[in-house]
DOLO-802525 format. One record per residue (C-alpha): residue number from 1; x, z, y. Coordinates in steps of 0.02 Angstrom, whole numbers, always signed. Each point is the difference from the previous one (the first is absolute). Example, Ala and Ser with C-alpha at 12.3 -4.5 7.8 and 13.67 -1.06 7.14 Angstrom:
2
+--------+--------+--------+--------+
| marmar |      x |      z |      y |
+--------+--------+--------+--------+
|      1 |   +615 |   +390 |   -225 |
|      2 |    +69 |    -33 |   +172 |
+--------+--------+--------+--------+
***
This chain:
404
+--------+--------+--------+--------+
| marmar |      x |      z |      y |
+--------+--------+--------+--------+
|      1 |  +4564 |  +8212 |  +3783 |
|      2 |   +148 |     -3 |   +110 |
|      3 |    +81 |   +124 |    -72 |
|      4 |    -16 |    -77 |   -156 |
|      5 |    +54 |   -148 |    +45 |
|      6 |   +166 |    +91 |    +82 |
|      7 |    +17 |    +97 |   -193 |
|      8 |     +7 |   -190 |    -68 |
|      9 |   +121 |    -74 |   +109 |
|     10 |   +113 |   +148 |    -26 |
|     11 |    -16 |     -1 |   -174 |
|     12 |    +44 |   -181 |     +6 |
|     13 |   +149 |     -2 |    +95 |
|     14 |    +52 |   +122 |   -116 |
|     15 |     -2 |    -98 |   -114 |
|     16 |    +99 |   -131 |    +73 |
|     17 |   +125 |   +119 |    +25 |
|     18 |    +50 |     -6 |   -208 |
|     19 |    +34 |   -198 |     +8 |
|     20 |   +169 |    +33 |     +5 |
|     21 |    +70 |   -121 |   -137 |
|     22 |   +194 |    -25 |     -6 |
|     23 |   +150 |   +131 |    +20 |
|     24 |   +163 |    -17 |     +3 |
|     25 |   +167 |   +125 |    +70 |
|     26 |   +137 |    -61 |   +109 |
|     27 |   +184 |    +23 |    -76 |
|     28 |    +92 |   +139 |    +84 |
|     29 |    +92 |    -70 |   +154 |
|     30 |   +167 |    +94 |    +30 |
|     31 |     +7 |    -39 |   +179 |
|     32 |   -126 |    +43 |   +141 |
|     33 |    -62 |   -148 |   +117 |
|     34 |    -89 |   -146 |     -8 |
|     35 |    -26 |    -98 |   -154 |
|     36 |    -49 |   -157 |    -49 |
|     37 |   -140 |    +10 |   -158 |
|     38 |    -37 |   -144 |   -102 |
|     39 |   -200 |    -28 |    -54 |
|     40 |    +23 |    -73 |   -181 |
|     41 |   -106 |   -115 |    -53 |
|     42 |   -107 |   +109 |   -116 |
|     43 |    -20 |   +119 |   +158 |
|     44 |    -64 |   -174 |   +137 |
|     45 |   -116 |    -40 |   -181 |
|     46 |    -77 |   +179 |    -20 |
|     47 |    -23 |    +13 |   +206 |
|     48 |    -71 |   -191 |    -10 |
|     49 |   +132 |    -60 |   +127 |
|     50 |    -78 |   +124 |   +125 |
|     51 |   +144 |   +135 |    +53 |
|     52 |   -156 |    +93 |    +89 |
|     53 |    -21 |    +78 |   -154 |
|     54 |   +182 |    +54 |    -21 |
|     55 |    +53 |   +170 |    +22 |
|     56 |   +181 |    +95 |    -15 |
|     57 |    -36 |   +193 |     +0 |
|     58 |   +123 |   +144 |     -2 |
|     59 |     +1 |   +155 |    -99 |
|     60 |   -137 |    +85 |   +113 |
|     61 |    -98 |   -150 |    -18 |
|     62 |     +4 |    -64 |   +153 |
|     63 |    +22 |   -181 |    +67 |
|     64 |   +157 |    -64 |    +29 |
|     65 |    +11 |   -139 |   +128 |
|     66 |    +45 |   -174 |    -45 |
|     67 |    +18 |   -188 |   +101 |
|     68 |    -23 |   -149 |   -106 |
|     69 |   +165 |    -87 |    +21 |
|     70 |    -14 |   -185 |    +33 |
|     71 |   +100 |    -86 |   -121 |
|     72 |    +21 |   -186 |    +60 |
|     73 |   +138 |    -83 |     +5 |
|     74 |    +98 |   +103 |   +150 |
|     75 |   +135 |   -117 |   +115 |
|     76 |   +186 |   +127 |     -9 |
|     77 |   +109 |    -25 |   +139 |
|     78 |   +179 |    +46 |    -71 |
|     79 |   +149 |    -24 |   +145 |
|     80 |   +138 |   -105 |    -64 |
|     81 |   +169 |    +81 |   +112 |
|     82 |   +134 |   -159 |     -1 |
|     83 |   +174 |    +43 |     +9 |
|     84 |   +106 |    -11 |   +172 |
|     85 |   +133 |    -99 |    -22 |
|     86 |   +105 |    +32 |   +138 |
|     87 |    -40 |   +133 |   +145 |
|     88 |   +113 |    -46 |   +144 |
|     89 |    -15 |    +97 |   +189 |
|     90 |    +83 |    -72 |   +141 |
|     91 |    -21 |   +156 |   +118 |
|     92 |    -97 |    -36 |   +173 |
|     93 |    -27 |   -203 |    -71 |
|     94 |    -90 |    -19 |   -171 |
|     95 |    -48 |    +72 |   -154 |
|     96 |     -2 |   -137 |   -147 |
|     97 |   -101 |    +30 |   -173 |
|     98 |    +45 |   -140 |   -130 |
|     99 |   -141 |     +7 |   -145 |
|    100 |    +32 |   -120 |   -171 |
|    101 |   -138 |   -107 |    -59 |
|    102 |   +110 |    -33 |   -145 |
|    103 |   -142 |    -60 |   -103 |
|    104 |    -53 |   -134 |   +162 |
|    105 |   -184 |    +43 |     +0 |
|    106 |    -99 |    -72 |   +156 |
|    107 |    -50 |   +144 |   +100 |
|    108 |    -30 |     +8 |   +166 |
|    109 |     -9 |   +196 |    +49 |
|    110 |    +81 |   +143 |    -44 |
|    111 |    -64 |   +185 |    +25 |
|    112 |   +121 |   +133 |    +89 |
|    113 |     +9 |   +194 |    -17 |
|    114 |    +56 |    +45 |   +154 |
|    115 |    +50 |   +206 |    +41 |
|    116 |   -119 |    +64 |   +146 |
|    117 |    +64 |    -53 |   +177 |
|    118 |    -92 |    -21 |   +187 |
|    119 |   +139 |   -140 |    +25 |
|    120 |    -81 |   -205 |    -16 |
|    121 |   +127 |   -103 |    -80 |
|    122 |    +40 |   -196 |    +39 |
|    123 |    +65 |   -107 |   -155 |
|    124 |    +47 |   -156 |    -73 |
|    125 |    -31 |    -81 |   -173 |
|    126 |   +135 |   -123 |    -67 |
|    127 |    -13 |   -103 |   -165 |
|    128 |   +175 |    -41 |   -116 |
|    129 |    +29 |    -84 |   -152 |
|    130 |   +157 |    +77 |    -18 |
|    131 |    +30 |   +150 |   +138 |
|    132 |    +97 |   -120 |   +104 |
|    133 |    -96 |   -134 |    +90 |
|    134 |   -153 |    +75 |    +77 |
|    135 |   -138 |    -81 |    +56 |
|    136 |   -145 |    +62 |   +118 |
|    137 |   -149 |    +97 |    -75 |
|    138 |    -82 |   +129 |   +127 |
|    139 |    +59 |    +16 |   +195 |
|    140 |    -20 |   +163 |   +105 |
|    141 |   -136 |    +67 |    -84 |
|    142 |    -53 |   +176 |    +11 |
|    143 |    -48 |   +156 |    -95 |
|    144 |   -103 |   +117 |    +90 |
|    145 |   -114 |   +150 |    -46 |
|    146 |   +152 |    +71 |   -118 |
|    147 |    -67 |   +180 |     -6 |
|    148 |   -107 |    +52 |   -153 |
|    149 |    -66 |   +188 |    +60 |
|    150 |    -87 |     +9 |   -206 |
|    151 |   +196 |    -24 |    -65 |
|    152 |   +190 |     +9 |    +37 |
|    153 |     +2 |   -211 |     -1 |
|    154 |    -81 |   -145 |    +43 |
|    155 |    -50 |   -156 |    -73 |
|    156 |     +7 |   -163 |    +75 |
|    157 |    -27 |   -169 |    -62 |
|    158 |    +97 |   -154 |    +80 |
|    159 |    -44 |   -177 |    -13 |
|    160 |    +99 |   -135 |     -3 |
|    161 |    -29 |   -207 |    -40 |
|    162 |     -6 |    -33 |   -189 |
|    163 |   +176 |     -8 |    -92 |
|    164 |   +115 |     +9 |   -152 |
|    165 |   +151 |    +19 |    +61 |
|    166 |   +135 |    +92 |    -99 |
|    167 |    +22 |   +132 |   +142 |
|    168 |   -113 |    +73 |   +137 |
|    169 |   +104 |    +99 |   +153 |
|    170 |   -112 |   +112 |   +114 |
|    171 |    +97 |    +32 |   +177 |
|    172 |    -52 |   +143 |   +101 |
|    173 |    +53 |    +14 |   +169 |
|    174 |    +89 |   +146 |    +62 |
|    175 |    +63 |    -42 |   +171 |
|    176 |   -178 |   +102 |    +89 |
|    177 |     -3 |   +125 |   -128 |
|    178 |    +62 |   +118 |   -146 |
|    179 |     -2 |    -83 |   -174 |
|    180 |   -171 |     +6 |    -98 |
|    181 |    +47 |    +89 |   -197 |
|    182 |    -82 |   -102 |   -106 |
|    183 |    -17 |    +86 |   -167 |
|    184 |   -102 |   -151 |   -116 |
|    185 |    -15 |   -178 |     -2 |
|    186 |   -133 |    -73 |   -122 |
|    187 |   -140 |    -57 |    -21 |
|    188 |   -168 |    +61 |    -76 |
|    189 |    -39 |    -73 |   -171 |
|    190 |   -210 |    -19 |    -52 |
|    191 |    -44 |    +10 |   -176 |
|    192 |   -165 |     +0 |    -42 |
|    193 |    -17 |   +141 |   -146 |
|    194 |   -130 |    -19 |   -126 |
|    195 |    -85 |   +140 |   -104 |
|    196 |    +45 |    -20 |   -193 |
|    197 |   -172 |     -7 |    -73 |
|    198 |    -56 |    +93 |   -156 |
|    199 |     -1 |    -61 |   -180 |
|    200 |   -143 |    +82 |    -94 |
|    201 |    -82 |    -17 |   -173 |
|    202 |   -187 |    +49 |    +34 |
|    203 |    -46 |   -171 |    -85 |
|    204 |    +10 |    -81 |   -157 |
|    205 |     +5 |   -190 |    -12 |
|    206 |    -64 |   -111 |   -162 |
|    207 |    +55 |   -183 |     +3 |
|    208 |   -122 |   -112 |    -87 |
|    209 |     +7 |   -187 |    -18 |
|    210 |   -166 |   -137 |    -14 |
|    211 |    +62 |   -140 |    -69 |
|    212 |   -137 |    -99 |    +16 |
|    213 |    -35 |    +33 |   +196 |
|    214 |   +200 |     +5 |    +17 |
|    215 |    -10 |   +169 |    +99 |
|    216 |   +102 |   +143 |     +2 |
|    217 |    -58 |   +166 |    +40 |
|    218 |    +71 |   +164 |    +24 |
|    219 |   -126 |   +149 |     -5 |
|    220 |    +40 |   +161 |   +114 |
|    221 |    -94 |   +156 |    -52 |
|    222 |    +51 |   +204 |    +72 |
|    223 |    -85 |   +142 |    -26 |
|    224 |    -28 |    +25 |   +211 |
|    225 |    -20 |   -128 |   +152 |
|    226 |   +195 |    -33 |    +67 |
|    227 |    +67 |    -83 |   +149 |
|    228 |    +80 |   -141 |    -44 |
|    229 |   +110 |    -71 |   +128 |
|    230 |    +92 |   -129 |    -89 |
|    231 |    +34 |    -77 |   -190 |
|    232 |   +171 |    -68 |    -51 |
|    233 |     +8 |   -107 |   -152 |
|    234 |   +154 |    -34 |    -92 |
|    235 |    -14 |   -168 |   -110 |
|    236 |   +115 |    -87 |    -99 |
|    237 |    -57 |   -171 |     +5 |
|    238 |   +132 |   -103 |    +73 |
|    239 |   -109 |   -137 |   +121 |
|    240 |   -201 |    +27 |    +42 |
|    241 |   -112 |    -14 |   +144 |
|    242 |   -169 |    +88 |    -75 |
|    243 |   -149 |    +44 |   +127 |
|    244 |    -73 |   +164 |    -33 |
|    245 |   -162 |   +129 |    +59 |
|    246 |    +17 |   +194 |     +8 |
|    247 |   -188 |    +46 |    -56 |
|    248 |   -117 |   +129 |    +27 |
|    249 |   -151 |    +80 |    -87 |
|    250 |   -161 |    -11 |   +128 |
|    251 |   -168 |    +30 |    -21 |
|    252 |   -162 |    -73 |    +38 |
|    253 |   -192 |    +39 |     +5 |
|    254 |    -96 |   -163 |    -70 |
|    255 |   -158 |    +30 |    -50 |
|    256 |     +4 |   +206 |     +0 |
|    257 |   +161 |    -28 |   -116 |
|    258 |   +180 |    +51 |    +49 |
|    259 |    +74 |   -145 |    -51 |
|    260 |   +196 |     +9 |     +1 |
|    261 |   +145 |   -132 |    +28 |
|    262 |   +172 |    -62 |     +7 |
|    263 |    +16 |     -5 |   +210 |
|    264 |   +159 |   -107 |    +67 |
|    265 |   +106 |   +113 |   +119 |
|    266 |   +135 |   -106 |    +44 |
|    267 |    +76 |   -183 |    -73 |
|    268 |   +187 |     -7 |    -34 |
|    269 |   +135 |   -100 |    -91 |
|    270 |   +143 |    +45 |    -97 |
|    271 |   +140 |    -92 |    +46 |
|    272 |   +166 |     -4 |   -103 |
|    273 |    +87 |    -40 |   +176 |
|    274 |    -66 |   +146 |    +79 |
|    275 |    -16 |   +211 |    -32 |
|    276 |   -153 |     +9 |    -91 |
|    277 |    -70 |   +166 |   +103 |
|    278 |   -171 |     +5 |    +48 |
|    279 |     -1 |    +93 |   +134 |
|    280 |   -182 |    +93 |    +44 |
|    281 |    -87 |    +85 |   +131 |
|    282 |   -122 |   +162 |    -11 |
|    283 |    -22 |    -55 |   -190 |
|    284 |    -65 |   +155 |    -91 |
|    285 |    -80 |    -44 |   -175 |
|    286 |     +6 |    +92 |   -181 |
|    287 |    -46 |   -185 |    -73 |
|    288 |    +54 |   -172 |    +21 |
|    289 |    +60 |   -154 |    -45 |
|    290 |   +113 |   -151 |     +1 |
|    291 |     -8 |   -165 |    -58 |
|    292 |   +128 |   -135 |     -3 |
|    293 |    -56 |   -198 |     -9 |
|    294 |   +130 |    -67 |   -147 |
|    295 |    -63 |   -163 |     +8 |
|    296 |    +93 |   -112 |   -152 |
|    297 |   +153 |   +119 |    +18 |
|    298 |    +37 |   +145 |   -119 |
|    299 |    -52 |   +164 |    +65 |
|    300 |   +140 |    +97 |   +113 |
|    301 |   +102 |   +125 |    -84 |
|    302 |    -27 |   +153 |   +103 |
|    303 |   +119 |   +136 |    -52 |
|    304 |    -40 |   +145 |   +129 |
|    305 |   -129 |    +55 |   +122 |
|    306 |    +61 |   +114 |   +130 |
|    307 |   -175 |    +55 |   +109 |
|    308 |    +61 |   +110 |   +188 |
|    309 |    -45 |    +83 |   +118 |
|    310 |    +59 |    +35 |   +180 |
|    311 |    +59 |   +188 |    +17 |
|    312 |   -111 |   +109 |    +99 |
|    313 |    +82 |   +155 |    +81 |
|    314 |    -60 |   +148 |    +80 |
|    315 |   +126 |   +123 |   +122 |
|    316 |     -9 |   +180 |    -10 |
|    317 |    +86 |   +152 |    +44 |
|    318 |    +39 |    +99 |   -153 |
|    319 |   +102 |   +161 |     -8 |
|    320 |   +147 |    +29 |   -132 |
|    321 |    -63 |    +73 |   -157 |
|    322 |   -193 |    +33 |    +48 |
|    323 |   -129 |    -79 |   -133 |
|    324 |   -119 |   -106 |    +57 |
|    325 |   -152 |    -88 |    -95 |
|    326 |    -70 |   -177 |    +44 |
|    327 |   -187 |    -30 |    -29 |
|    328 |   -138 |   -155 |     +3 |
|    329 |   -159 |    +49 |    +58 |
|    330 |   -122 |   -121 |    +27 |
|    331 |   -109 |   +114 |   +136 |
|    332 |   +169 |     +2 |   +127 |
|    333 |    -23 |    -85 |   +150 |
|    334 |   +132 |    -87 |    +93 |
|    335 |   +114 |   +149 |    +66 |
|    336 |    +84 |    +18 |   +155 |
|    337 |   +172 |    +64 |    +43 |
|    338 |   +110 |    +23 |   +153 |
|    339 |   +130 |    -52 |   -138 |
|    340 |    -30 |   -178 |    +29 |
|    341 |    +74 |    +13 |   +166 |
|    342 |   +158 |    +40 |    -44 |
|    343 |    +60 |    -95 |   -131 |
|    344 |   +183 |    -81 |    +22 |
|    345 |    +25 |   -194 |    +58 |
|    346 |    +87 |    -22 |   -171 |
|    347 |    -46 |    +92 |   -173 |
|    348 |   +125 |    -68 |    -97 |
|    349 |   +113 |   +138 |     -7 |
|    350 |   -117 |   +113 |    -28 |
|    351 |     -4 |   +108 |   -153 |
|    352 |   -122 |    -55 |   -129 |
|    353 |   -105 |   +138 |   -103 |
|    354 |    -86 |    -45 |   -164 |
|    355 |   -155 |    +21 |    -75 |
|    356 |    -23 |    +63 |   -185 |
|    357 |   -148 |    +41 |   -128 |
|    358 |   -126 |   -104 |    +97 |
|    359 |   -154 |    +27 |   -118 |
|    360 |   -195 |    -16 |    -16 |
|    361 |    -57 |   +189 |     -4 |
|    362 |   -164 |    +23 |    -54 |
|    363 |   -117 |    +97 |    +65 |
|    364 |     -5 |   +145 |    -77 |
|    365 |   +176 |    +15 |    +17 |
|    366 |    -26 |    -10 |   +187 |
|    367 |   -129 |   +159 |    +28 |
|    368 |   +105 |    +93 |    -96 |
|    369 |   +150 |    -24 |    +77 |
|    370 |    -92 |    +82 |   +178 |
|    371 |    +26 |   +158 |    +34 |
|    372 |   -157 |    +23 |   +144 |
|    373 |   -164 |    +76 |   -104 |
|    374 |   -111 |   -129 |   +115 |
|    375 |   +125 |   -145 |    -78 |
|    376 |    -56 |    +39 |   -163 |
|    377 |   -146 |    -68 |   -129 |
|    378 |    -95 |   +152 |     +7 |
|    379 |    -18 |     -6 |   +159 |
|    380 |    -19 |   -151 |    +29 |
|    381 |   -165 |     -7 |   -135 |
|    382 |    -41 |   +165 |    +77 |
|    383 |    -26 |    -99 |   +166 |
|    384 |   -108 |   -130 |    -92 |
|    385 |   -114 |   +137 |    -82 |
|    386 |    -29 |    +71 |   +167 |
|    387 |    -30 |   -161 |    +83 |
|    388 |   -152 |    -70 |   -137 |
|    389 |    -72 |   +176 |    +32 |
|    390 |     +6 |     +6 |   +160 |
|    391 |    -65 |   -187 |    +21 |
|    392 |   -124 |    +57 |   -135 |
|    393 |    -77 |   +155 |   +102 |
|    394 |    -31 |   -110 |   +142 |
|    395 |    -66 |   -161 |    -92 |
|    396 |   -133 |   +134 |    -84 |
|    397 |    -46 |    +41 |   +187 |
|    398 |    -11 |   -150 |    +44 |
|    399 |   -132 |    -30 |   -139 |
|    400 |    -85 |   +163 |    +42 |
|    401 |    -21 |    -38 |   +175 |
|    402 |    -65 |   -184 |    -51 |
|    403 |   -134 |    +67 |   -109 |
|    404 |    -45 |   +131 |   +141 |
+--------+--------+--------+--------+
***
C-alpha cells in the first residue's frame, strides 16, 4: 500500500507540474547588466498579484534571478553647487569665499566639498546686504575630520543662524596652516520622486441613470480580477459636492442559499473643488460599482474614466542579445535569490527591458512545447495506468486476505 500510495503522489505532482498558464518573451536587451522589468498588469492579473508564481527563464530554460523592486515614492538628493563670487587669499592671514543668495532665500547652512587634507581649519561666517558692510554670522568655528579615505574630497556641512542676506562670506584662517581647496559650495536639494502609475483599459464602464431614486451608477466589468489602485474622473459640471460608494459583489449563505449583494467598500464625495481620484488600497475585483447621490440636481456629466495602477518592477541581469521567456505558474513557490542582495540604492537609471506576447497558452500547447519524454501526455497517462493497476493488485489482496 505504500508503494502505492508513493505511485499516487508522484503521479500527482506530475501533474501539477503542467499548470503552467501564461508565457510571455523579454525584448532583446542590447546591453548586458542589470535591468529593470516591468510586470504589466495582465501579467500581476494572470499571477493573481502573487510574483511567487513569476518566472523569467533563459534559452536553456533555466531561472533567471529577479528582486521585486519597491516602487514607492523614493526621496532624491540632487546637490545644488552655488557660484563663488569672489575667491580672495591673503597668504599666511585669510582665505575669503563670497557666495550670492541672489534670490534671498532663508537658509541657514550650506554644504562644502572640501579636497582631502589632515589639516583642521578655523573660520568665520559674515552676512552683507551689499558686499560692503558685514555683519557677524559664525566665529572661530572649526572643520575637522576633512579626509574621506572612500574618495578624493570631503563633504562638510556648516551651520550658521537663519538668514537672507544678499551675500554670505566664509573666512578661513590661514595664519596656523596651508589653505584648505575648496572645490564646491552648495547645498543638497530633496525631492521626493513619485512613480508615474499605469493607465490601463482592462474595464469597461456603463453609466446608467434612476431617475426616480436620483442615483447615478457606473458599472465596471473585465474579463480577469485587476488591482486597482486608484480612479480619476474627469467631469464637466462646473459646481457639485455629490457623496458617493465604490461597491462590491458579496455573497452570503441564508438558509442553504448563496445569496449575493451590493457590499459598501469605501464612502467618498466628489468635490468640484478638489481632484476627483479615489485613491485605493489592495483593491483587486473583476466587478464593481459606483453610485453617485444626485439629490434634486441634474446628474454630473462625466466625460472620462481613467482607472491606474502603481508600476510594479522586477531587476534582473540580462545579457545583450540572449532570448529569454517569462512564465506564470501557479505551482511556483516563492523563490530565492542572492540577487536581492545586490540591487543598487537607486534604480532609476537603470535600463528598462520590456515584455511582449504575454498570452493564455493552453494546455495542450504547453506538453507539446517540452522536449523531456517524462514531460509529455503519454507519459504522464502512462503513469496513471500503472498507478490504478498497481493500487488495483493490492486492493484485490487486500480482499483476498480479508476473505481468508
Amino acid at each position: 500500500m505504500k508503494t502505492s500510495l508513493s505511485i499516487f503522489i508522484a503521479i500527482f505532482t506530475l501533474h501539477l507540474g503542467f499548470s503552467q498558464s501564461h508565457k510571455g518573451t523579454i525584448n532583446p536587451v542590447t546591453e548586458s547588466g542589470l535591468h529593470k522589468v516591468l510586470v504589466s498588469p495582465e501579467i500581476r492579473s494572470a499571477s493573481k498579484e502573487n510574483t511567487s508564481h513569476f518566472r523569467i527563464l533563459d534559452a536553456n530554460n533555466k531561472e533567471v534571478p529577479y528582486a521585486v523592486l519597491n516602487t514607492e515614492d523614493a526621496q532624491v538628493s540632487e546637490f545644488i553647487s552655488y557660484i563663488i563670487q569672489s575667491h580672495v587669499v591673503i597668504k599666511d592671514s585669510v582665505t575669503s569665499l563670497m557666495i550670492a543668495n541672489d534670490a534671498k532665500r532663508i537658509q541657514n547652512k550650506l554644504v562644502l566639498q572640501i579636497a582631502n587634507t589632515s589639516v583642521n581649519k578655523h573660520y568665520d561666517i559674515s552676512g552683507s546686504n551689499d558686499a560692503k558692510q558685514w555683519f557677524g554670522l559664525v566665529s572661530n568655528a572649526t572643520l575637522i575630520n576633512l579626509n574621506n579615505p572612500d574618495s578624493t574630497f570631503v563633504e562638510k556641512t556648516i551651520s550658521f543662524p537663519s538668514n537672507q542676506y544678499q551675500y554670505l562670506r566664509i573666512d578661513f584662517k590661514d595664519k596656523k596652516s596651508l589653505p584648505i581647496n575648496v572645490l564646491a559650495v552648495g547645498e543638497y536639494n530633496n525631492t521626493l520622486v513619485g512613480q508615474q502609475p499605469i493607465v490601463f483599459k482592462g474595464f469597461k464602464y456603463i453609466i446608467s441613470e434612476n431617475a426616480k431614486e436620483k442615483v447615478t451608477t457606473i458599472n465596471f466589468k473585465a474579463a480577469n480580477a485587476y488591482q486597482i489602485d486608484g480612479i480619476a474622473f474627469n467631469i464637466k459640471t462646473p459646481s457639485y459636492f455629490r457623496n458617493a460608494q465604490l461597491l462590491v459583489k458579496n455573497t452570503q449563505s441564508i438558509k442553504n442559499k448563496e445569496v449575493t449583494y451590493d457590499d459598501v467598500y469605501v464612502n467618498f464625495q466628489f468635490n468640484s473643488a478638489e481632484s476627483n481620484i479615489i485613491n485605493l488600497t489592495y483593491f483587486t475585483q473583476k466587478q464593481f460599482s459606483i453610485t453617485i447621490e444626485n439629490k434634486d440636481n441634474q446628474p454630473l456629466e462625466i466625460t472620462d474614466i481613467i482607472l491606474f495602477q502603481n508600476p510594479l518592477y522586477v531587476v534582473t541581469n540580462l545579457k545583450a542579445d540572449q532570448n529569454y521567456t517569462v512564465v506564470v505558474d501557479s505551482t511556483y513557490n516563492k523563490p530565492s535569490y542572492d540577487l536581492v542582495n545586490f540591487i543598487p540604492a537607486t534604480t532609476n537609471n537603470l535600463p528598462e527591458a520590456r515584455i511582449k506576447s504575454f498570452t493564455k497558452v493552453k494546455q495542450a500547447t504547453l506538453q507539446a512545447t517540452q522536449k523531456a519524454f517524462w514531460q509529455t501526455n503519454a507519459f504522464m497517462w502512462g503513469c496513471i495506468s500503472i498507478g490504478v493497476c498497481v493500487i488495483g493488485y493490492f486492493a484485490m489482496g487486500m480482499l483476498k486476505d480479508m476473505k481468508g
